[in-house]
N, C-alpha and C positions, 0 to 999 in steps of 0.2 A: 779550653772551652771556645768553640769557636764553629757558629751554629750556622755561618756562610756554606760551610763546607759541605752543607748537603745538597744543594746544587748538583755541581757535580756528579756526584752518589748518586743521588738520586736518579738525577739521566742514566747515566754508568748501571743501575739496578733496571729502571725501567727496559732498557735496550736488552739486559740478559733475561728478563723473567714475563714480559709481559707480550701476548699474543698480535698486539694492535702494531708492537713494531715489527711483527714480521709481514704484515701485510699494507705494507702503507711505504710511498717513494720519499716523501718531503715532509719536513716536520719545522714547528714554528715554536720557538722558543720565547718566552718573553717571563718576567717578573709580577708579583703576586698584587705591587703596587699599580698596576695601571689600568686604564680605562680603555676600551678599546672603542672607537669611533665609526670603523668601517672594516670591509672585508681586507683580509690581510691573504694572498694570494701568492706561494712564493715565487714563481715563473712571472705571473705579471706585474711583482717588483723587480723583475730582472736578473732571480738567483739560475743558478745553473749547477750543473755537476761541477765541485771544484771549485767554484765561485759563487759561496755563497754573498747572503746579503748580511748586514747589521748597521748597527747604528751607531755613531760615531762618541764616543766616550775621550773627550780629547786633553782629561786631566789626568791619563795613565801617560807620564812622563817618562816610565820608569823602560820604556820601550826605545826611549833614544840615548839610555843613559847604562852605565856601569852594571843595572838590574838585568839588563834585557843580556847582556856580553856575560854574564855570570850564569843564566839559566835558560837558556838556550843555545844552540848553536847557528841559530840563522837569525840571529835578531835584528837583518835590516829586515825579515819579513814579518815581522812584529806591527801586526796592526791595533791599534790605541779604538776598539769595539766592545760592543755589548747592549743591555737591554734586549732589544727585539734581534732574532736572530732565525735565519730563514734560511736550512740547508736539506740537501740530499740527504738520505740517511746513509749511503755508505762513508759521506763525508764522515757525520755524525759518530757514525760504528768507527771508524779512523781515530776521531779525535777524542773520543769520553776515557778513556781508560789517561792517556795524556795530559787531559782537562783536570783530572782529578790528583793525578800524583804531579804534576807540576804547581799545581793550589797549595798540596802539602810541601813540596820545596820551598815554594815562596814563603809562605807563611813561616816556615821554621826557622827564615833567613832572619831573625831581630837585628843583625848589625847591617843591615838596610829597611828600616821601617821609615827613616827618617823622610819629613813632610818635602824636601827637596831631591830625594828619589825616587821616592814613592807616587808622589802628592797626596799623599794621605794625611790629613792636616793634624788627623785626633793621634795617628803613627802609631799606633795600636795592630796595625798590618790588617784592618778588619778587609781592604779592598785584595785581598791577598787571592782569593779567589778569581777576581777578575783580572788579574793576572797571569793565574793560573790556564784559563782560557787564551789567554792571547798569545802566552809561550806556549800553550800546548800546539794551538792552530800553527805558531810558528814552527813547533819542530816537525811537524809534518805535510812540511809545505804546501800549508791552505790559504788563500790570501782573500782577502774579503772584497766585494763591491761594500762601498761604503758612504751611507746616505743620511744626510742628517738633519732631513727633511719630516720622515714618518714617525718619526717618535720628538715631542715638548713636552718639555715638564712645566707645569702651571706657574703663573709669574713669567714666563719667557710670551715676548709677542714671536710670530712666525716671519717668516718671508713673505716678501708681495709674492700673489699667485698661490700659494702653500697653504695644502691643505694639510695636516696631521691626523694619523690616522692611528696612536697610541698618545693617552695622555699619561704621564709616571710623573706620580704626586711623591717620588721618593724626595725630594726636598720641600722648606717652609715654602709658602706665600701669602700676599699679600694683596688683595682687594679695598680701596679705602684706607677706614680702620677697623676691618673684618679681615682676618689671619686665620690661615691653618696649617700645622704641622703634624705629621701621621704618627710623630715621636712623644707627642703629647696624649698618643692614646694607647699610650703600647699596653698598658694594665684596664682598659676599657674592658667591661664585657658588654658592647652595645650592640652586640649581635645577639643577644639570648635576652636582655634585656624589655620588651616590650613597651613600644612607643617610642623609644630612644633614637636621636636624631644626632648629626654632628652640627655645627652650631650654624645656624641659616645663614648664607653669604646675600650677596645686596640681590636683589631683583632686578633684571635686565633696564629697566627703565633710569633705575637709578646710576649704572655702569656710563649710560649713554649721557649724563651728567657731572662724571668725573672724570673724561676723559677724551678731549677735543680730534687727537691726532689719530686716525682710521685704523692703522694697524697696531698702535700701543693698546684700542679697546678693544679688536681681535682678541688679544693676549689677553685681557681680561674675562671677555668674555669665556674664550675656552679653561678662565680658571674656576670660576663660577656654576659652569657646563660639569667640571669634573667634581665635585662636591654635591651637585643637584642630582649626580647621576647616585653616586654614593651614596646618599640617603635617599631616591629611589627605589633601591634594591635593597636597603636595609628597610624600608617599608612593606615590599612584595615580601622579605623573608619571616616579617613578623607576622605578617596575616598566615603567608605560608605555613607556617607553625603556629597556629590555634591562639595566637595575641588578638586581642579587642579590636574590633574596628578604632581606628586613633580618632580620637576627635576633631569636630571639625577646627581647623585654622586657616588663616589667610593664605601659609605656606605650603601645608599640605593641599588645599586645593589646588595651588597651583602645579605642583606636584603632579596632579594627574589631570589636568589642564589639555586641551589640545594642543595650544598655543607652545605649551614644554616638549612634546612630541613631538613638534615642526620642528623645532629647535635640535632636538635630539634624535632626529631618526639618523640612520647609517650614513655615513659620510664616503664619496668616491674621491679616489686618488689624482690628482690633478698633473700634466703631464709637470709643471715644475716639485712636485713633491716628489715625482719618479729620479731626479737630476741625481747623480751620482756626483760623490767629492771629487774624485777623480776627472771629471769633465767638467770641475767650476776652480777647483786649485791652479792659479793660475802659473804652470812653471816657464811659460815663454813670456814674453812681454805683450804682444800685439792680446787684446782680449775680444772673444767671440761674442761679438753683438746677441747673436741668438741664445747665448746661454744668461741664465741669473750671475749677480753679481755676487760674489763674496761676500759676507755679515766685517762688519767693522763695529769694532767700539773704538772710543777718544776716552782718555786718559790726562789727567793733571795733579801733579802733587802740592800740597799747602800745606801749612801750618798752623793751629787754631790761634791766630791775631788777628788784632784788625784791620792790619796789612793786607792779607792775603784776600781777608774776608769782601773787600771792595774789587779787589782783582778779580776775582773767584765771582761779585755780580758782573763785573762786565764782560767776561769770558763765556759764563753761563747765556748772557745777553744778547751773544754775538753770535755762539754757537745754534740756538734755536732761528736768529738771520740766515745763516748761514747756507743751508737746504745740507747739511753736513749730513750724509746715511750712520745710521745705526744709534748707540745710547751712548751717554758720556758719563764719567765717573769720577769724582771728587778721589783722592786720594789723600785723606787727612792725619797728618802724625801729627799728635797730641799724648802730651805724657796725660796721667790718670788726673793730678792738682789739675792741671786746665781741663781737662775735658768737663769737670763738675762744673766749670764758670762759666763756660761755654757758651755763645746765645747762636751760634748760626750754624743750628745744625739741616735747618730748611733751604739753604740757598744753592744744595747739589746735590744729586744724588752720589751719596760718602760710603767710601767703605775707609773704615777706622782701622788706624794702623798707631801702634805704639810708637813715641817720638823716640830718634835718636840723636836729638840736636847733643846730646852732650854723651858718649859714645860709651855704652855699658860698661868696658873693658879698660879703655883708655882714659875715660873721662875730658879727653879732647873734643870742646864746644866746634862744632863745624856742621852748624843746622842744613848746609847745602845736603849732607848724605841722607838726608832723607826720604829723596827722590827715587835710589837706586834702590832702598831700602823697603822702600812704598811697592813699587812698582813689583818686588821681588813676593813681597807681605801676600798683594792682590794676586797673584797668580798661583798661591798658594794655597790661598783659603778663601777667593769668590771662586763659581762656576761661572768658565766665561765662553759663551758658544763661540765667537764672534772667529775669524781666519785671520784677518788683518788688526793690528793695534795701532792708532796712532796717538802718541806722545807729544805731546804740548807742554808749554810753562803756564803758571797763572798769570804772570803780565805778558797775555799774549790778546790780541782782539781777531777775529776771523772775519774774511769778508766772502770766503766762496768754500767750496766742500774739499776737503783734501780725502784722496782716493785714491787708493792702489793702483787702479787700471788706468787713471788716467795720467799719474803720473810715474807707470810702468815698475812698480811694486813688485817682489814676486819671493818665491819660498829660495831663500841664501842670497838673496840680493834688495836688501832694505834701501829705502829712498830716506834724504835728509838734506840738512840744505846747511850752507859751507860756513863755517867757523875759522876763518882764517885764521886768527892770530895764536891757533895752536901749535905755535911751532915749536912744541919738544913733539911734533912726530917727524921732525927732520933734523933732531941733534940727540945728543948722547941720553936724553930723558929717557926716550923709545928704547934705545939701543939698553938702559939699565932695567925696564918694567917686562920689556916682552920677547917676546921669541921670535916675532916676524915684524920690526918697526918696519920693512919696508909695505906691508899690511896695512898701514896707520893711516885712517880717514880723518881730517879736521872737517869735522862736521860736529851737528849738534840742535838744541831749538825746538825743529821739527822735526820726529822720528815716524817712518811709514814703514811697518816690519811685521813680518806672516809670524804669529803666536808659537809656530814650533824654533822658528830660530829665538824670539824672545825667549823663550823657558829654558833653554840651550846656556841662555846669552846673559840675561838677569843677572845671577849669583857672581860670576865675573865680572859686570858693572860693578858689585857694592865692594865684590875684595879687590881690585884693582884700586877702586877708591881710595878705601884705607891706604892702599901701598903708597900709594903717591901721596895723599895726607901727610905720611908717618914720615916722607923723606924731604925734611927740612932744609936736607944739605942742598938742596936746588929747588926752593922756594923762587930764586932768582929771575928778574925780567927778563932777563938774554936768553933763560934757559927754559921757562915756562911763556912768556908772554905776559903774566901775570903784570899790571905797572903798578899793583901795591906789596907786591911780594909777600904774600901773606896766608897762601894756598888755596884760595878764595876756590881757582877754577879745576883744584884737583877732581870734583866728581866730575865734570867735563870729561877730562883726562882719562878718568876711570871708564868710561865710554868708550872712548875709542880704543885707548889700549886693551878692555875687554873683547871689544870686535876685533881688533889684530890675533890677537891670540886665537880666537876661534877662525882666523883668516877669513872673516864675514866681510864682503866689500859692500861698500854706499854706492848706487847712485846719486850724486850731488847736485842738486839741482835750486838755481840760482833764480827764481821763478815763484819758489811760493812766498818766502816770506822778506819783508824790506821791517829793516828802523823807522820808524817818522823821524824825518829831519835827513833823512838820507836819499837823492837823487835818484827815483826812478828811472828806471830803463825806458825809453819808448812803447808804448803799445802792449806792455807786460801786466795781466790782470794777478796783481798778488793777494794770496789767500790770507797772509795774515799779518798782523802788524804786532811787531814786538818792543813793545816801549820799554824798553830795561836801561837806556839811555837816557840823556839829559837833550830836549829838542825844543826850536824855538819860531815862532813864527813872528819877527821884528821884534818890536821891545817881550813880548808875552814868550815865557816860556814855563817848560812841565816836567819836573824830576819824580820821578817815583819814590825815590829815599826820601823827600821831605815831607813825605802825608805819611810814614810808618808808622809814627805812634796816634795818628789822628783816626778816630772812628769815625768813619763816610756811612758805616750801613744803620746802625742803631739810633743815630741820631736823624729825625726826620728834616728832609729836604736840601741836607747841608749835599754842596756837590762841589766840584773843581772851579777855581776859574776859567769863565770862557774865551775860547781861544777869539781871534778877531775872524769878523764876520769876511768870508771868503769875496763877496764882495768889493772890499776895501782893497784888495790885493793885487800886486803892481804885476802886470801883465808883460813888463817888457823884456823882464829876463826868463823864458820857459819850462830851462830847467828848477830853479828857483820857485818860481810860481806852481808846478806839479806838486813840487815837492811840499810849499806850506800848505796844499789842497789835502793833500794825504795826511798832514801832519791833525790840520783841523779835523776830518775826519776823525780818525782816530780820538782826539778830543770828546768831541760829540757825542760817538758811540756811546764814552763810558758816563759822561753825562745824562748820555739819556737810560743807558742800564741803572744809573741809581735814579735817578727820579720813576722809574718805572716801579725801583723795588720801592722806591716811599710809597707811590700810590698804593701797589698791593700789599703793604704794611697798615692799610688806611689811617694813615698818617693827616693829620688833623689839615683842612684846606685852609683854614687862617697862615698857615705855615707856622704855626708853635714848632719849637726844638723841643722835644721830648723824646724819654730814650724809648718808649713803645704805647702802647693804648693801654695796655695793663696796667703800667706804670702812672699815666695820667690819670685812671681810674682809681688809683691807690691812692695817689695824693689827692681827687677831688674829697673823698674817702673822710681822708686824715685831717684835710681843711673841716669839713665841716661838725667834725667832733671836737677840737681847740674850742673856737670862736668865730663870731661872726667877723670880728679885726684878724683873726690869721687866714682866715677865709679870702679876704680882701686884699690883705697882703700879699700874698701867693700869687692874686691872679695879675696883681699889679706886676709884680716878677717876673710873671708868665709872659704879659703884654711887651716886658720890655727886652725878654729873650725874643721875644718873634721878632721885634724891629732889630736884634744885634746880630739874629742869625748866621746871615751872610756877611756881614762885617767879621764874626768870631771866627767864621772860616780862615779869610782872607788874612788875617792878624796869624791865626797858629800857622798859615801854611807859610806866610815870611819868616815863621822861626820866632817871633816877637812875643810869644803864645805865654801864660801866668805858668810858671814851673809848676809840676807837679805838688812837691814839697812845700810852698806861699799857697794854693790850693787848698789844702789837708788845712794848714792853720787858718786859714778864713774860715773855712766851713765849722770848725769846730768853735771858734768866735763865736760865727752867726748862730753858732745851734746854743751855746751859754745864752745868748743875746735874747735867743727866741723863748728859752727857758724861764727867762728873766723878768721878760714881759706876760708870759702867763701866767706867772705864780704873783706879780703884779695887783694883775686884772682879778684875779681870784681873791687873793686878798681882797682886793677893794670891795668888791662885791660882798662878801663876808663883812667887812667894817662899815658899808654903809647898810647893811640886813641885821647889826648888832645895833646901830645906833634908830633904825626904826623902832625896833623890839623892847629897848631903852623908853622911849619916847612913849611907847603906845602901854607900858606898863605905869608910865607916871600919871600919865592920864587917866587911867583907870583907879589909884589913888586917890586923885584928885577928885572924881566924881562921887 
């Protein structure tokens, strides 16, 4: 069963049996999910005989890998296309009968369905089809112009300048807290239906309230555009067919609105929508002003602690400073017991990945692989348009955009910035992991890398990992660099070694990112600051290990101590004096990223510690069903958390902090204690309402 497959057929039937293909030059292919915005013209999107157009489908991996070497014979002309598809028809007459018996190879291939050949995450081979198209095109050497500009799928914002001129709702999105996906309607009949509508998304007014930044509410709005248009036409086809006038609503008038008409009339192709991949892929280094820039996403891995979670705000913090292009993404392993405890799941945009701090197979604790593992997960199963990826740490602060073109990025030549003290890629470590140690980059940190070499490149980062993990016999300093000998930096290792092996060299480049506490270069504007060190500015100094077990985000206001005011700071050594400037910086930064997140946690301005509004709302709640004395109680506790706040900080972060365990048993003390006194006071109150009732019954006696 496999209902893809009429695609193909279908063309393959159309071309033999129907009159319109013999009289017609160019034909335009596209899917049953999309919207179409404007004239689609194949000539003046640039197709030709032999070259046609399409649109860029850039998670058919299976064209760089083992799939493409098995089922075709020219698979470097394997081009990763589809969607909108704009040829000659003798191209067409060429390729359909191809198109369709290489859909049925693939598909029959099950011992490559897998989600890291394929990328087909369900592996079910349902994309079997669209690869059928792309080996068929390959074997009869058609090679595509390929633009991946005219065709968004809703939820994606566009390029400055880009206009889109197919919307394909084939995947969810999401406006607000208004969602739609087409897979929730597969058993709908809301086409025969009468009056039946898909569920109203926000109204433009309300878009231009959720959403401050120009082109992320582009991207909303043309997702809003594609749903308004969909129940348009499921409107005109109900009247069309003899259904009732729908009644009047707020939505359907707007519906047939002027105001929705301006909105939606046909949209013209802008010359950057016309840009072909091929004229923006950058394979030389110098990059052409005149052309658009490459889509970049930022990437970071964490783990759901509270560790990470405070890193994770001032990264997020620094990254919106930063003027950084494109969207950034949380990469969060989390076994399934934490994810349920979880409370930050608002502080990035995450995609959720299964933890492998303690490693399925091995049961070897070594929370570092989950980075390679992350990183492997995401490219797997998000849709990521973007050409360029850059890789960061969560204790990392950004102070300028890191960018392909500028720091001369390009497809088989990744930028990253130097790790020296790898030195098993110049001793026998190299010479035992890989095939080419003389290949071996010590680099690391910050990675800038075009998305076909990463997918290439991934699955090698995480099993090199393991390999050097598993080899204890050279755990050693001399041999690793490691000074706790303890394989802390094998995913490191698993890096480079995985680039050797694919012989993928680094540009190394000593310019974006510095330590705080580490001597600036002259004149060098560095983009990021990476505190994974212990740095000091005179007596004040900042470890990152010793706030791990401290929660910075849930508790309101609590923040680092401050570094010393850059004022105070002796001018006469320069190198020194640069350096505690940058160190404070840095400081600041993350200081002011958490007191940013208190504010928009509306975290109480008295400066109460309290672990959220909910929660103070619960206990005002719970005080005032007790008693008016526990009521009282509480807020006296309250008052005297607000004045220890910053004191409680300063005590846990010297280490001095109440163990966890003296903790546990105070609290259950206090809660007997409190127990104690209300059955107390209830008492009493009962003994003194027994002894009126006594009193007022003698009296009545007596009278």
């Amino acid at each position: 069963m496999y209902p893809a497959i009429n695609k193909p057929a279908g063309v393959l039937h159309w071309l033999k049996h129907s009159k319109d293909a013999e009289n017609i030059d160019w034909v335009i292919i596209l899917d049953a999910d999309m919207i179409i915005r404007g004239r689609i013209v194949p000539w003046k999107l640039g197709a030709e005989k032999g070259r046609p157009v399409a649109a860029y489908y850039g998670y058919l991996r299976g064209c760089d890998n083992i799939l493409a070497q098995l089922h075709t014979k020219h698979p470097e002309l394997c081009d990763k296309v589809g969607g909108l598809l704009a040829m000659h028809i003798d191209d067409l007459r060429a390729l359909a009968p191809m198109w369709l018996s290489k859909t049925e190879e693939v598909r029959q291939d099950r011992a490559h369905w897998g989600v890291n050949i394929t990328g087909d995450i369900y592996e079910k081979g349902w994309i079997s089809e669209m690869y059928g198209y792309s080996f068929g095109a390959a074997e009869v050497g058609l090679r595509h112009k390929i633009n991946d500009n005219l065709m968004i799928y809703p939820g994606y914002a566009p390029r400055e300048g880009v206009e889109p001129i197919l919307l394909h709702y084939g995947l969810p999105f999401r406006v607000g807290n208004w969602s739609f996906s087409k897979a929730d309607h597969d058993e709908d009949a809301i086409v025969y239906n009468c009056g039946q509508l898909f569920p109203q998304p926000p109204y433009p007014r309300e878009v231009m309230q959720l959403e401050t930044d120009p082109n992320l509410r582009r991207g909303l709005f043309l997702s809003i555009e594609c749903i308004n248009i969909l129940n348009e036409a499921l409107l005109l086809h109900h009247v069309a067919n003899g259904c009732p006038k729908p009644p009047w609503s707020k939505y359907v008038n707007f519906l047939k609105s002027k105001a929705f008409a301006e909105l939606t009339k046909p949209k013209l192709v802008t010359p950057a929508s016309l840009e072909m991949m091929e004229d923006t892929v950058q394979e030389h280094i110098d990059h052409d002003t005149t052309r658009p820039y490459p889509k970049i996403h930022t990437v970071f891995s964490t783990e759901c602690t509270p560790y990470f979670d405070w890193q994770t705000v001032g990264l997020m913090h620094s990254f919106h400073l930063s003027g950084q292009p494109g969207n950034i993404t949380r990469l969060l392993s989390c076994s399934d017991e934490d994810l349920k405890l979880y409370k930050g799941h608002n502080l990035a945009p995450t995609h959720y990945v299964p933890s492998m701090s303690q490693h399925p197979l091995t049961g070897d604790w070594y929370p570092a692989i989950n980075k390679p593992a992350a990183v492997l997960h995401w490219l797997n199963h998000a849709n990521i348009d973007a050409e360029f990826i850059v890789i960061l740490d969560a204790d990392m602060i950004m102070r300028g955009p890191i960018t392909p073109w500028e720091f001369k990025a390009a497809r088989g030549k990744p930028v990253s910035t130097p790790y020296d003290y790898l030195i098993g890629c110049d001793n026998e470590l190299a010479k035992l992991h890989i095939s080419h140690p003389e290949a071996c980059d010590k680099v690391g940190g910050v990675i800038i890398m075009h998305i076909d070499d990463l997918r290439k490149f991934a699955l090698l980062w995480l099993h090199k990992t393991e390999e050097v993990r598993a080899d204890r016999a050279h755990y050693a300093r001399n041999i690793t660099g490691d000074i706790y000998e303890s394989g802390w930096i094998s995913e490191m290792y698993g890096y480079s070694f995985g680039a050797a092996e694919m012989k993928l060299r680094h540009t190394i480049n000593r310019e974006i990112m510095i330590y705080p506490g580490y001597v600036p270069e002259p004149g060098i504007k560095y983009r990021v600051f990476h505190y994974g060190l212990e740095f000091h500015v005179g007596n004040w100094s900042f470890d990152k290990a010793e706030w791990r077990e401290i929660d910075m985000v849930n508790r309101c206001w609590v923040k680092f101590p401050e570094p010393p005011d850059s004022s105070t700071l002796d001018h006469n050594d320069e190198d020194n004096f640069q350096r505690n400037l940058l160190s404070i910086e840095c400081m600041k930064t993350l200081n002011e990223a958490l007191h940013l997140h208190h504010e928009k946690r509306n975290c109480p301005k008295d400066g109460s510690v309290l672990e959220s509004k909910e929660d103070a709302t619960e206990e005002s709640i719970t005080s005032w069903k007790i008693s008016n004395f526990s009521e009282n109680f509480d807020s006296k506790v309250n008052h005297k958390s607000a004045n220890d706040s910053e004191e409680m900080a300063s005590v846990l972060k010297d280490g001095t902090g109440i163990p966890s365990s003296f903790m546990v048993l105070f609290l259950c003390a206090f809660s007997v204690f409190g127990f104690l006194v209300i059955i107390f006071l209830v008492h009493s109150g009962h003994k003194r309402k027994g002894m009126k009732m006594k009193h007022h019954r003698t009296r009545r006696r007596n009278l």
